[in-house]
Gaussian input, Z-matrix of N, CA and C with variables (Angstrom, degrees):
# hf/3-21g

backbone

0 1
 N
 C     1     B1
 C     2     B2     1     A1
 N     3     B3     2     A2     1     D1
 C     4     B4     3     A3     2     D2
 C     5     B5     4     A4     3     D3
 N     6     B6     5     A5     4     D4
 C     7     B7     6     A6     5     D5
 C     8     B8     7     A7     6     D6
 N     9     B9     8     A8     7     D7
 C    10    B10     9     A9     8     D8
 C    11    B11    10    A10     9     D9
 N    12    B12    11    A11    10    D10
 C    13    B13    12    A12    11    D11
 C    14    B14    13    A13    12    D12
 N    15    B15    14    A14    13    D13
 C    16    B16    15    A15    14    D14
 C    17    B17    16    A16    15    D15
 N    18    B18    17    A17    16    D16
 C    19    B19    18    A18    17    D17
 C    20    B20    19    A19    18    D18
 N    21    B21    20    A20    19    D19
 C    22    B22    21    A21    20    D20
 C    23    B23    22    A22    21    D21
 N    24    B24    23    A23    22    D22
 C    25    B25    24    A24    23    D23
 C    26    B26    25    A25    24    D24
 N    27    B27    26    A26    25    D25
 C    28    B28    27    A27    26    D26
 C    29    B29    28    A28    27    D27
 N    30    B30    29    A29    28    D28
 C    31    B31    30    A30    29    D29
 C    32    B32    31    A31    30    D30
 N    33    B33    32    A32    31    D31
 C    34    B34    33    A33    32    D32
 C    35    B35    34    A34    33    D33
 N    36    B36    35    A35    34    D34
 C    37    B37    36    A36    35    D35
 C    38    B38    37    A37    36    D36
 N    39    B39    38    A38    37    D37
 C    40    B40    39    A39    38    D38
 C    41    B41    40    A40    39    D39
 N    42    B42    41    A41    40    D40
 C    43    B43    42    A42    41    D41
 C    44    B44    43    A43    42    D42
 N    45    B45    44    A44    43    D43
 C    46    B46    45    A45    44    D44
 C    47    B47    46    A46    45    D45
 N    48    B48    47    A47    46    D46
 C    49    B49    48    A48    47    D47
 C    50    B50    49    A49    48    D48
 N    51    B51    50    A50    49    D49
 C    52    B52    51    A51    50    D50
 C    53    B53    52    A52    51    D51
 N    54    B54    53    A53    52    D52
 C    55    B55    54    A54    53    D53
 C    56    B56    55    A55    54    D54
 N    57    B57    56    A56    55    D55
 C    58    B58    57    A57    56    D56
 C    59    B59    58    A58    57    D57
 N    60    B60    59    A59    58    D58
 C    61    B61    60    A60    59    D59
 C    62    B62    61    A61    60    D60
 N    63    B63    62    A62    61    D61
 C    64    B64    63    A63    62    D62
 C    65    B65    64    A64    63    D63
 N    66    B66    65    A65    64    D64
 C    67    B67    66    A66    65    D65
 C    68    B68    67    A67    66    D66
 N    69    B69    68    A68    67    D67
 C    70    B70    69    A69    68    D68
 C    71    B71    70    A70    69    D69
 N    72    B72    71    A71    70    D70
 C    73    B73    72    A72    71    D71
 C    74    B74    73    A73    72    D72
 N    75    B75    74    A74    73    D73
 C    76    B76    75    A75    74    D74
 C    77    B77    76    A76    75    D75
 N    78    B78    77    A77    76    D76
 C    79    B79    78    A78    77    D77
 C    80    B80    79    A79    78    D78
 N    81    B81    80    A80    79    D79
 C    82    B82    81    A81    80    D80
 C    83    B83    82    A82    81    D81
 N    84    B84    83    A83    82    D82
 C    85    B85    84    A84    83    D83
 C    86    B86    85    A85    84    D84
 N    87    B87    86    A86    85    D85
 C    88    B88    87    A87    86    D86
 C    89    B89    88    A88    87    D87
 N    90    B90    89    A89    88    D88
 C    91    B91    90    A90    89    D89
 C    92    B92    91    A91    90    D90
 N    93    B93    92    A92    91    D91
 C    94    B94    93    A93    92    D92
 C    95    B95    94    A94    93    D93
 N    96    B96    95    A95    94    D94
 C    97    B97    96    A96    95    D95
 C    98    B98    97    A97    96    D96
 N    99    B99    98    A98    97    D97
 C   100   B100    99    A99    98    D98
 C   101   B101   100   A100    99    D99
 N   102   B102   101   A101   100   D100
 C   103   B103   102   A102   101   D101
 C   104   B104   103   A103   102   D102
 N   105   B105   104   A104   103   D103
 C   106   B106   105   A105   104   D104
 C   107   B107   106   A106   105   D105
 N   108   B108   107   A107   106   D106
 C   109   B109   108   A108   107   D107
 C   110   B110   109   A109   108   D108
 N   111   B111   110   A110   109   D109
 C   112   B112   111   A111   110   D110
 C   113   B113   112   A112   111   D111
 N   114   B114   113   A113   112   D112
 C   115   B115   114   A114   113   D113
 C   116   B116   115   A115   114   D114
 N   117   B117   116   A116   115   D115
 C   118   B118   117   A117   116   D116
 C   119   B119   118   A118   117   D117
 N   120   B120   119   A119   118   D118
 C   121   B121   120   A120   119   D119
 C   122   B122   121   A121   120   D120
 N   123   B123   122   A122   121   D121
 C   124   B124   123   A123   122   D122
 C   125   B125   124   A124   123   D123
 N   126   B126   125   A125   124   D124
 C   127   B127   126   A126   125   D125
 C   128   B128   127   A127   126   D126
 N   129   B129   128   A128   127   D127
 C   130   B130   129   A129   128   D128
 C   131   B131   130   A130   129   D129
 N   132   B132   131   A131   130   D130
 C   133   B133   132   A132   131   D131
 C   134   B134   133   A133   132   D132
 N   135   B135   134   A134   133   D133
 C   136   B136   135   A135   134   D134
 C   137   B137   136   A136   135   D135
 N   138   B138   137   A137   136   D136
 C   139   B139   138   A138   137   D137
 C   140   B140   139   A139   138   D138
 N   141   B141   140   A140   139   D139
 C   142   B142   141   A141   140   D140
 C   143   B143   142   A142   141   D141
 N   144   B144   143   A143   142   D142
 C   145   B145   144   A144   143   D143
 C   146   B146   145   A145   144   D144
 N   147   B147   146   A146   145   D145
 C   148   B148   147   A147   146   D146
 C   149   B149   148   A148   147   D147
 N   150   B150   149   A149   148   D148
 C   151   B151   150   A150   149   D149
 C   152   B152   151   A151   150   D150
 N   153   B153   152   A152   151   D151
 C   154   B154   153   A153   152   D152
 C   155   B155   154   A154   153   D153
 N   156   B156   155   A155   154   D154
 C   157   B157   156   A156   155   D155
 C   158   B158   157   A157   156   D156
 N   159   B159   158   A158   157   D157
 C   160   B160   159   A159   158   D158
 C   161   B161   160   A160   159   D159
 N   162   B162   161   A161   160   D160
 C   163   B163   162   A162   161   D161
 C   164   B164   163   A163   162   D162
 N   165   B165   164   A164   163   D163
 C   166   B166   165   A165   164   D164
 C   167   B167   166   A166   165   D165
 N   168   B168   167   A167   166   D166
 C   169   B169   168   A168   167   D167
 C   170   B170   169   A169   168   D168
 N   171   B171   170   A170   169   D169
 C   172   B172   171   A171   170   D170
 C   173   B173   172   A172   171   D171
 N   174   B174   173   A173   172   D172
 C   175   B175   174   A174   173   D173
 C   176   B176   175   A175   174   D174
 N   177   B177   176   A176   175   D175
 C   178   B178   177   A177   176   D176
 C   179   B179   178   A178   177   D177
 N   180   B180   179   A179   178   D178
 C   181   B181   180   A180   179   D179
 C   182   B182   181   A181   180   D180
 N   183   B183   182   A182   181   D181
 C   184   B184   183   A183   182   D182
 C   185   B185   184   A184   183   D183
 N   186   B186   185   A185   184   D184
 C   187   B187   186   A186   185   D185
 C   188   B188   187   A187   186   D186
 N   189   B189   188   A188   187   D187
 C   190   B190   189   A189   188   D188
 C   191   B191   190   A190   189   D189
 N   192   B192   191   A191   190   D190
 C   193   B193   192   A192   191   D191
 C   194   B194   193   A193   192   D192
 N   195   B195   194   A194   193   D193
 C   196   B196   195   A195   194   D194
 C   197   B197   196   A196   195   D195
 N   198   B198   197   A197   196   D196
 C   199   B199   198   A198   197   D197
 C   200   B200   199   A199   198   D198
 N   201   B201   200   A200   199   D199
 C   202   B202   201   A201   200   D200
 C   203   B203   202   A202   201   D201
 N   204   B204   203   A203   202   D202
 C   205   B205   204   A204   203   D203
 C   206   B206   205   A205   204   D204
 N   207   B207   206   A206   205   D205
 C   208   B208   207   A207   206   D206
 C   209   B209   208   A208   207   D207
 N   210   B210   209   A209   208   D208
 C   211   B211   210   A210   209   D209
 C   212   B212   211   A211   210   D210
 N   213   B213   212   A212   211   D211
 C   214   B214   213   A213   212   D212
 C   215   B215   214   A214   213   D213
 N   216   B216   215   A215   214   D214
 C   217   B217   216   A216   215   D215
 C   218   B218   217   A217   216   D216
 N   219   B219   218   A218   217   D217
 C   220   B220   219   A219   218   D218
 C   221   B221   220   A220   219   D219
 N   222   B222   221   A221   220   D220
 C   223   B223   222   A222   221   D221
 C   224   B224   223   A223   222   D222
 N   225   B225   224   A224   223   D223
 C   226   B226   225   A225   224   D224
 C   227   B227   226   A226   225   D225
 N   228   B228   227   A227   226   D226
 C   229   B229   228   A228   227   D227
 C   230   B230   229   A229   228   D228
 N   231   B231   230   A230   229   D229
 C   232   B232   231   A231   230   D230
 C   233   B233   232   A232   231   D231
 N   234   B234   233   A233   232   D232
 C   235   B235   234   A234   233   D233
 C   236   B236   235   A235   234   D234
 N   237   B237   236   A236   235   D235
 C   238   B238   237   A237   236   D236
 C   239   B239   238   A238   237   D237
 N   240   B240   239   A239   238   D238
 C   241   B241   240   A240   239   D239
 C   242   B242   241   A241   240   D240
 N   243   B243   242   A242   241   D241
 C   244   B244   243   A243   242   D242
 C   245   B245   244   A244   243   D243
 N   246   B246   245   A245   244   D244
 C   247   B247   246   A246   245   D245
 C   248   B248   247   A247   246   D246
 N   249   B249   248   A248   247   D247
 C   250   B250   249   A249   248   D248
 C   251   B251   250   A250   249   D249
 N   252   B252   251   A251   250   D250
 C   253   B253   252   A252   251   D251
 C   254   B254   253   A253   252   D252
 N   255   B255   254   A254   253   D253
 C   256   B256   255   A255   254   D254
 C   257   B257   256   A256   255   D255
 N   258   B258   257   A257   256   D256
 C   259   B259   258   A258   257   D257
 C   260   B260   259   A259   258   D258
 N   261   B261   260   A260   259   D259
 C   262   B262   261   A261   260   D260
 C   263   B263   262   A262   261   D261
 N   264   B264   263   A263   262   D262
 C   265   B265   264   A264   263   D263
 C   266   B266   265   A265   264   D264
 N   267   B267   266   A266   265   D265
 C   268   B268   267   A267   266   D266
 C   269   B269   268   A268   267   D267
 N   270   B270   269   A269   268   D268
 C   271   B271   270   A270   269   D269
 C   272   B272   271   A271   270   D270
 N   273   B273   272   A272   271   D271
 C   274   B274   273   A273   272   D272
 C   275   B275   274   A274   273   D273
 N   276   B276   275   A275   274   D274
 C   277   B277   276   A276   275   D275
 C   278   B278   277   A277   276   D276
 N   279   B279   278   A278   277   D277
 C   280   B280   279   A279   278   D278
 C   281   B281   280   A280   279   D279
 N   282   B282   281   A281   280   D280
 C   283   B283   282   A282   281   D281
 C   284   B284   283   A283   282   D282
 N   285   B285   284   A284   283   D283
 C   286   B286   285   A285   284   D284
 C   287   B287   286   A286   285   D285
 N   288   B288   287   A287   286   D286
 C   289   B289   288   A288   287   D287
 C   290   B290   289   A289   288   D288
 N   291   B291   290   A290   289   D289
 C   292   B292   291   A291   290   D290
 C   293   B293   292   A292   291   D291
 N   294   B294   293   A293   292   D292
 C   295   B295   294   A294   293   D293
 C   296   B296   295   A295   294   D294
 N   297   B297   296   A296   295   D295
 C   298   B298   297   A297   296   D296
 C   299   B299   298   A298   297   D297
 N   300   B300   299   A299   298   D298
 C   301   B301   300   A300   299   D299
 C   302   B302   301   A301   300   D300
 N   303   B303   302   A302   301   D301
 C   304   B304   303   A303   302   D302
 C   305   B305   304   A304   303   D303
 N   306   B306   305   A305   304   D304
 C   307   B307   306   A306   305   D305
 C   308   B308   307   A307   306   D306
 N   309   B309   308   A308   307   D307
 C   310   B310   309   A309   308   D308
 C   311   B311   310   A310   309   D309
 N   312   B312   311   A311   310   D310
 C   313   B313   312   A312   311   D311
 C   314   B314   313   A313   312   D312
 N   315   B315   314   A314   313   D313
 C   316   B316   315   A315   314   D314
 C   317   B317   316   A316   315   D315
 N   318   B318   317   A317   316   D316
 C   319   B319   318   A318   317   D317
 C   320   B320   319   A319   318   D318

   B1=1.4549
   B2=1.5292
   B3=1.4384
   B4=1.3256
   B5=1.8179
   B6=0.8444
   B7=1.4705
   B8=1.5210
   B9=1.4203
   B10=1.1919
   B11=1.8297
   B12=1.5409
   B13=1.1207
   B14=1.5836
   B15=1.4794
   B16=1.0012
   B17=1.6090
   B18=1.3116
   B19=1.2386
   B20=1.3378
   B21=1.4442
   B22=1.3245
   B23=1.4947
   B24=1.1328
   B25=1.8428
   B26=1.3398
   B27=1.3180
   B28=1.1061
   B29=1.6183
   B30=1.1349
   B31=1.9641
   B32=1.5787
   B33=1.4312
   B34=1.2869
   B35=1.3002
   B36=1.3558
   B37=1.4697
   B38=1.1716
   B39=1.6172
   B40=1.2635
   B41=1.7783
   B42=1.1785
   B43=2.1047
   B44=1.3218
   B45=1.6246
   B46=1.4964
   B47=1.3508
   B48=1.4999
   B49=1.3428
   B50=1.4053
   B51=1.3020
   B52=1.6071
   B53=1.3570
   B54=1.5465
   B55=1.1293
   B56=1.5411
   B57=1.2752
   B58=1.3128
   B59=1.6516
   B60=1.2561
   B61=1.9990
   B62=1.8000
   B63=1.2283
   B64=1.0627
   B65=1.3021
   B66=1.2500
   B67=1.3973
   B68=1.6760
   B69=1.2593
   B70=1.9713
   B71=1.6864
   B72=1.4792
   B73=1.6364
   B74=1.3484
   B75=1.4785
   B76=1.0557
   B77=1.2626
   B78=1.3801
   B79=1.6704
   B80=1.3653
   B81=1.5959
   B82=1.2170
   B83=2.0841
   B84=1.1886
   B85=1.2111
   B86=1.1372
   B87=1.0518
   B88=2.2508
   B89=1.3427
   B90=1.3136
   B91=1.6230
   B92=1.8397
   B93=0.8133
   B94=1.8592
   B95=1.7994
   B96=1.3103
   B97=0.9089
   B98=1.5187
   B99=1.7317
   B100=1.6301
   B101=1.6638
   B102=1.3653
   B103=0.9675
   B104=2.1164
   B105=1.0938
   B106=1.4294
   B107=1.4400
   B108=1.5066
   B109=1.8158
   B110=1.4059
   B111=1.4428
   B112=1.3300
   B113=2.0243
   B114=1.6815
   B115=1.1896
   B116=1.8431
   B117=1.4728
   B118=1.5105
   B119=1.3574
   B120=1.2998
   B121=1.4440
   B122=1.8275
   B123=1.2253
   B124=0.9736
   B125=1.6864
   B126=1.6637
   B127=1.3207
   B128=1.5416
   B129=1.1778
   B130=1.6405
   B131=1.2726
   B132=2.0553
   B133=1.5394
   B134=1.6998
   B135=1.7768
   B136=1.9937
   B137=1.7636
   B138=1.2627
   B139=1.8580
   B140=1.5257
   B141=1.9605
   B142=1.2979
   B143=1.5858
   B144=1.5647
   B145=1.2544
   B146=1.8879
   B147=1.6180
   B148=2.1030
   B149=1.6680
   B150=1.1610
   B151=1.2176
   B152=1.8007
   B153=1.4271
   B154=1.4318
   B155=1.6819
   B156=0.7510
   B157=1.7657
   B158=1.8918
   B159=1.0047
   B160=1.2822
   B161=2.0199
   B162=1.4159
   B163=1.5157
   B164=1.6761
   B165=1.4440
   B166=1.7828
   B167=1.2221
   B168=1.1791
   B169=1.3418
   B170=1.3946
   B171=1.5262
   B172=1.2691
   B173=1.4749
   B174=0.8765
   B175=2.0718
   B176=0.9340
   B177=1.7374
   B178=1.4198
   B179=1.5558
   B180=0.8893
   B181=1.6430
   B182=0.9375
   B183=1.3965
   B184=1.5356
   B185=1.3199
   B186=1.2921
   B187=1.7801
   B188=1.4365
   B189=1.4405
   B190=1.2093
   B191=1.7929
   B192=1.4815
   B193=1.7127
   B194=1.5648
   B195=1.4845
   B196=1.2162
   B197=1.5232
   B198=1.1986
   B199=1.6725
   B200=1.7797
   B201=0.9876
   B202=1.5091
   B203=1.5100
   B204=1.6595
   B205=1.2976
   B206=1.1194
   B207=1.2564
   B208=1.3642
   B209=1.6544
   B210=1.2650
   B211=1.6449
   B212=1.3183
   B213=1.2687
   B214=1.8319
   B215=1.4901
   B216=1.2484
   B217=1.6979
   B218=1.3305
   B219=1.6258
   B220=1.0937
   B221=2.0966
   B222=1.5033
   B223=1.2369
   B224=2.0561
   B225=0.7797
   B226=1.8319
   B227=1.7390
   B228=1.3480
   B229=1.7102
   B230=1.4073
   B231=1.7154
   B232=1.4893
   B233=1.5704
   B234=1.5597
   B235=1.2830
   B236=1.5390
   B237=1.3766
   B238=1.8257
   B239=1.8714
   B240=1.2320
   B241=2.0212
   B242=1.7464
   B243=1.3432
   B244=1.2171
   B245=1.3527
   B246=1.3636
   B247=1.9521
   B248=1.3307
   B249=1.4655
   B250=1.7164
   B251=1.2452
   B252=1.4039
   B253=1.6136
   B254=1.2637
   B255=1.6590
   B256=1.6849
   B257=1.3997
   B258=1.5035
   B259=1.8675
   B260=0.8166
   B261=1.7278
   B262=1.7145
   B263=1.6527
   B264=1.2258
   B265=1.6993
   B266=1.3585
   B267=1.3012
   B268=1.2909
   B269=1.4431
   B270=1.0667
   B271=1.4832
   B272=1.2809
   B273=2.0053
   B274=1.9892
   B275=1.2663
   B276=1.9773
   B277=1.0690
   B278=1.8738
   B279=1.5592
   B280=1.1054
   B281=1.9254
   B282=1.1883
   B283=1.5653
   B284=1.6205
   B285=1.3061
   B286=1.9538
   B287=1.8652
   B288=1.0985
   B289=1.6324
   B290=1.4664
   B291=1.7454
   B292=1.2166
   B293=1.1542
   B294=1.1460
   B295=1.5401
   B296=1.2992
   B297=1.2162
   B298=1.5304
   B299=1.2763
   B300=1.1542
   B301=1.7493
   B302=1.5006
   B303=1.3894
   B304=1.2524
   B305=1.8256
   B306=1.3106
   B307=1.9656
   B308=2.0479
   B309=1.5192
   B310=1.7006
   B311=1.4183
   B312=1.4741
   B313=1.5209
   B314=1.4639
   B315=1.3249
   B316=1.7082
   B317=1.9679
   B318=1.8461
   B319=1.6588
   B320=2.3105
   A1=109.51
   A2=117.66
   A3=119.86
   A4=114.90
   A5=113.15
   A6=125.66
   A7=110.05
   A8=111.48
   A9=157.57
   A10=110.10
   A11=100.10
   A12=85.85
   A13=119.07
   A14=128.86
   A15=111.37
   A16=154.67
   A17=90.38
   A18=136.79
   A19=101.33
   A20=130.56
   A21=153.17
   A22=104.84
   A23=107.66
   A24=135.86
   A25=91.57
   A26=152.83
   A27=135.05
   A28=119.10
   A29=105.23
   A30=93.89
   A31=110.47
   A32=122.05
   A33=113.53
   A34=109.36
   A35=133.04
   A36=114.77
   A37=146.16
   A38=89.91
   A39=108.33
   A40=105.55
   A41=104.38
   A42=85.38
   A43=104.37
   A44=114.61
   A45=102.91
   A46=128.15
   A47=122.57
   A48=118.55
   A49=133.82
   A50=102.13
   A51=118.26
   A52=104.12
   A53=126.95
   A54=146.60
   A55=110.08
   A56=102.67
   A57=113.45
   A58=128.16
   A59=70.89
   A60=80.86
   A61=109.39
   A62=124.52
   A63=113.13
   A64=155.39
   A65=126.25
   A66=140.56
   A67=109.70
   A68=100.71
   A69=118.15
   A70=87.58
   A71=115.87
   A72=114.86
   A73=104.15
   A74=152.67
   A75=163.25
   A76=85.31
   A77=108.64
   A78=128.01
   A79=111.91
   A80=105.25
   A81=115.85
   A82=125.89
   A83=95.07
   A84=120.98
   A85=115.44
   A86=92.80
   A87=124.00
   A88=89.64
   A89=122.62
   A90=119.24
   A91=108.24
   A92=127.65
   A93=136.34
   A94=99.37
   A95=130.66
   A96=141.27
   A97=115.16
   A98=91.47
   A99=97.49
   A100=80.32
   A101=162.62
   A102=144.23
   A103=112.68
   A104=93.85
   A105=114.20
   A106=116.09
   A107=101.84
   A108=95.09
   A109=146.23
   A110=95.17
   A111=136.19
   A112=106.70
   A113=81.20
   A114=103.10
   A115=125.78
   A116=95.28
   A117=93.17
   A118=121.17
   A119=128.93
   A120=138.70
   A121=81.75
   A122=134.66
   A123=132.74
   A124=95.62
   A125=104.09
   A126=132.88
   A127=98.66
   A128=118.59
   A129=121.94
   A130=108.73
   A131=118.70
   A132=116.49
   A133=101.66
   A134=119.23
   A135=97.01
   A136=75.78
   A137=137.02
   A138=129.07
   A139=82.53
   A140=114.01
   A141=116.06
   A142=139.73
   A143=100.98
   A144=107.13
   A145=104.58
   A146=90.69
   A147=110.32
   A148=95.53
   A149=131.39
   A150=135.20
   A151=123.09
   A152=86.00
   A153=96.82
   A154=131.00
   A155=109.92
   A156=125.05
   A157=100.98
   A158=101.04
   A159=124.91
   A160=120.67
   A161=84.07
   A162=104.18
   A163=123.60
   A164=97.41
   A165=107.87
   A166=110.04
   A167=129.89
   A168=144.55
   A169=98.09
   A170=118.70
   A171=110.83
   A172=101.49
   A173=109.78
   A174=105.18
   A175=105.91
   A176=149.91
   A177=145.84
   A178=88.34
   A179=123.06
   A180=121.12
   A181=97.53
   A182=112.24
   A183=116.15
   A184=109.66
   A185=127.38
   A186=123.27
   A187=92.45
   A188=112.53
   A189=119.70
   A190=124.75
   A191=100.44
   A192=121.06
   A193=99.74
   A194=100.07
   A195=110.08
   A196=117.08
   A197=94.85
   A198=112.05
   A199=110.73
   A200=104.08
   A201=98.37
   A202=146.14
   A203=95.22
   A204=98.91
   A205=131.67
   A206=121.62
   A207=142.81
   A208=121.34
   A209=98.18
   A210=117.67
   A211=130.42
   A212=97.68
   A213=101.19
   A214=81.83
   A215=97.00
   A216=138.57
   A217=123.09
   A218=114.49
   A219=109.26
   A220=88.31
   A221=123.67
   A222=173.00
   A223=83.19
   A224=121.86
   A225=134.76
   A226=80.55
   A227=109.36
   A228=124.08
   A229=123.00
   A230=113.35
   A231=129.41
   A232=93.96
   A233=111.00
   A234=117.95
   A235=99.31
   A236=108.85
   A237=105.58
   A238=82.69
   A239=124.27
   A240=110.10
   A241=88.04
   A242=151.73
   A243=141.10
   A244=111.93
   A245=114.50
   A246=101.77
   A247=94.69
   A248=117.01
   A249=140.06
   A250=87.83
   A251=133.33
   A252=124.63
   A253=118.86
   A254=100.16
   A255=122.33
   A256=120.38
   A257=110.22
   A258=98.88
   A259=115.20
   A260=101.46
   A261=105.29
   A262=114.00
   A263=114.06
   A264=115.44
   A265=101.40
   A266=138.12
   A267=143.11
   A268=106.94
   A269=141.62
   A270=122.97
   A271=144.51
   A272=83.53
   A273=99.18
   A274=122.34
   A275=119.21
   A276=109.20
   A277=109.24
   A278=110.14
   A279=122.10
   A280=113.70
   A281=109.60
   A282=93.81
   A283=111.01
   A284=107.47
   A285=111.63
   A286=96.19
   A287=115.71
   A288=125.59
   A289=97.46
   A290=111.85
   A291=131.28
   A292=128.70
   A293=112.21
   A294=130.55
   A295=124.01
   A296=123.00
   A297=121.88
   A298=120.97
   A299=127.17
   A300=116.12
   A301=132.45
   A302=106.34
   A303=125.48
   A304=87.48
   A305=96.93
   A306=102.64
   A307=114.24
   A308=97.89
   A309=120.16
   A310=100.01
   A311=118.77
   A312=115.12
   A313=111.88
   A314=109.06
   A315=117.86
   A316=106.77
   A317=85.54
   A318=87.00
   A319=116.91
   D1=130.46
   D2=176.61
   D3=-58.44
   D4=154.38
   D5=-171.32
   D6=-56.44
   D7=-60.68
   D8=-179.30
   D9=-43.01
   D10=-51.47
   D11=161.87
   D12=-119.00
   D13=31.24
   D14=130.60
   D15=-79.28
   D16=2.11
   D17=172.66
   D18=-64.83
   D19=-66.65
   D20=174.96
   D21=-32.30
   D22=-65.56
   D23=-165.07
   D24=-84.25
   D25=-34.51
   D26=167.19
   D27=-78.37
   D28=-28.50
   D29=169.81
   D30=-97.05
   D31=8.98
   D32=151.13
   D33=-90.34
   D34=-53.09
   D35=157.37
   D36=6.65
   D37=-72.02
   D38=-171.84
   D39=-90.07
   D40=-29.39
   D41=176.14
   D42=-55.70
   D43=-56.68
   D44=-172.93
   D45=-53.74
   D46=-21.37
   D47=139.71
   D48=-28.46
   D49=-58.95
   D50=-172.40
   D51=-67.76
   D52=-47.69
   D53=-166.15
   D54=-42.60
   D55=-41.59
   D56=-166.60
   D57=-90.07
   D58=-34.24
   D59=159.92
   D60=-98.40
   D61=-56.99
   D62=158.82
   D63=-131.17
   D64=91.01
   D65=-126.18
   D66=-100.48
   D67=3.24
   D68=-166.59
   D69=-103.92
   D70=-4.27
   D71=-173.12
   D72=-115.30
   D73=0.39
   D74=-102.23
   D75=-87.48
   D76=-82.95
   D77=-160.85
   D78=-45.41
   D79=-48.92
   D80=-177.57
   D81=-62.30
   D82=-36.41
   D83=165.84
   D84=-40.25
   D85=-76.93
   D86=-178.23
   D87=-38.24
   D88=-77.85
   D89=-166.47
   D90=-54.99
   D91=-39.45
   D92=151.85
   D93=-28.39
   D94=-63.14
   D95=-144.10
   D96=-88.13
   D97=-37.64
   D98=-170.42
   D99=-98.84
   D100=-18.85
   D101=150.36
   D102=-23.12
   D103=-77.71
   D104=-170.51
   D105=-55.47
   D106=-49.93
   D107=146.37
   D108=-25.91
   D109=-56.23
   D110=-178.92
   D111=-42.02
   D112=-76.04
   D113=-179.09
   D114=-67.43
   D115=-21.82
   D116=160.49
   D117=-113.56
   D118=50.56
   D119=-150.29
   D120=-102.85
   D121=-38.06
   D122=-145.21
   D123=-77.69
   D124=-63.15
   D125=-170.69
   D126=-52.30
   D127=-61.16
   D128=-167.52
   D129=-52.64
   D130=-49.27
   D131=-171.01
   D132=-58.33
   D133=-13.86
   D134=-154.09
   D135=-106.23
   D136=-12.80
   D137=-168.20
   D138=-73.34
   D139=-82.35
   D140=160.78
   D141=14.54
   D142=-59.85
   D143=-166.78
   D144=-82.24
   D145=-49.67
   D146=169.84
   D147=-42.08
   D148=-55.97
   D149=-155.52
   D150=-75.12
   D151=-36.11
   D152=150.41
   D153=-82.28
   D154=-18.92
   D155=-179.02
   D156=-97.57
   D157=5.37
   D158=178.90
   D159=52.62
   D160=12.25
   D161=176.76
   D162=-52.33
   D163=-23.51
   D164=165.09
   D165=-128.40
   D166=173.32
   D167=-152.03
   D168=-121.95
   D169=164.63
   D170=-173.87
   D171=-97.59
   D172=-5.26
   D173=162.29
   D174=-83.94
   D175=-35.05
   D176=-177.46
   D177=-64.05
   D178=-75.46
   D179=-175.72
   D180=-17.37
   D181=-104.03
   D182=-158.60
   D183=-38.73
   D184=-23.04
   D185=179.90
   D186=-58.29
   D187=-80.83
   D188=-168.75
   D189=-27.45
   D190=-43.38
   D191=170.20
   D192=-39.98
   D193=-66.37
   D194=-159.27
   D195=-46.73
   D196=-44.40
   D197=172.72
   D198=-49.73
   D199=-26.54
   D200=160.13
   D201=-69.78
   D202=-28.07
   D203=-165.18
   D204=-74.03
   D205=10.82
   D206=132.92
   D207=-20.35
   D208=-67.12
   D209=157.52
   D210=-43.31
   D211=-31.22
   D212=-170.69
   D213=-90.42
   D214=136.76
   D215=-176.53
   D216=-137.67
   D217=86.65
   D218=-135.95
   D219=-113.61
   D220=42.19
   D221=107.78
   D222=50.98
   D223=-63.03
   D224=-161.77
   D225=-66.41
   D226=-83.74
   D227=178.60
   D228=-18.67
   D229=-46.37
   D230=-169.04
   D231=-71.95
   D232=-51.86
   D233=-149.12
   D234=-70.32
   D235=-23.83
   D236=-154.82
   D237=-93.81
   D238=16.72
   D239=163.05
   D240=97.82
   D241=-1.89
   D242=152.30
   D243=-21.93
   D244=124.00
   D245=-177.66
   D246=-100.35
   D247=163.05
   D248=-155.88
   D249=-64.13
   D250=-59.64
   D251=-161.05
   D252=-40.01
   D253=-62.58
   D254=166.02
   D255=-42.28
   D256=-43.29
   D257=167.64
   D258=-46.56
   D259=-50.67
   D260=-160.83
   D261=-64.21
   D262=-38.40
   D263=-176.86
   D264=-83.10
   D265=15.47
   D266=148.44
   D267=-99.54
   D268=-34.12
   D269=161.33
   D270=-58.50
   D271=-36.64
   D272=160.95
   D273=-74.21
   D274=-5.34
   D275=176.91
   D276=-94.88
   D277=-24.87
   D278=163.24
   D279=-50.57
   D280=-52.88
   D281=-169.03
   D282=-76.92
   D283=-36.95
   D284=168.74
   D285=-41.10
   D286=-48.55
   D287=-153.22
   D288=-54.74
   D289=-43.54
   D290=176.42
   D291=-71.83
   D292=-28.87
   D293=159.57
   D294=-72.10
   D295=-40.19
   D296=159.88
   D297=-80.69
   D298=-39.26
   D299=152.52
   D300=-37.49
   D301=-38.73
   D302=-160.34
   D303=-85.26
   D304=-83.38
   D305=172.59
   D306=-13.56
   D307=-52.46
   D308=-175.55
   D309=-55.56
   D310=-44.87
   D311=-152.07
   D312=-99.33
   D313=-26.57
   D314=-160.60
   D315=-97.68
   D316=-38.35
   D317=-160.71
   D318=-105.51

């Protein structure tokens, strides 16, 4: 699968994630989202590629994800009074989101 559009399928994914818990943040979100993309576009195409070649496991993945979430900056959410817990169980639902997309599309 091209990079490019998993890219695609992962920030539709993931808004409708967001969407649903918070949908008064949409716009703001999205740019949160395609930020973090952005910045792990590199990492995801070479996990991605191992993962399909079956060179990682789908628990190393998600390890590896996890190792990101540092990154996810979820910046619109913090600002609008989101408390830390709630990021956080929105981030673990964000990287699973990524993990099952990713699992759906490649394997």
């Amino acid at each position: 699968m091209d990079i490019e559009e998993l890219l695609k399928l992962l920030k539709d994914e993931l808004l409708k994630v967001l969407g649903e818990s918070y949908s008064d943040y949409k716009k703001e979100t999205k740019k949160d989202i395609e930020a973090f993309l952005e910045i792990s576009k590199v990492k995801l195409e070479r996990w991605t590629s191992l993962l399909a070649s079956k060179d990682l496991t789908v628990k190393d993945y998600q390890w590896l994800l996890e190792s990101q979430k540092d990154l996810l900056v979820l910046n619109a959410l913090y600002q609008a009074g989101v408390s830390k817990l709630r990021l956080g169980h929105l981030k673990n639902k964000i990287i699973k989101t990524i993990v099952n997309t990713v699992v759906a599309a490649v394997l």
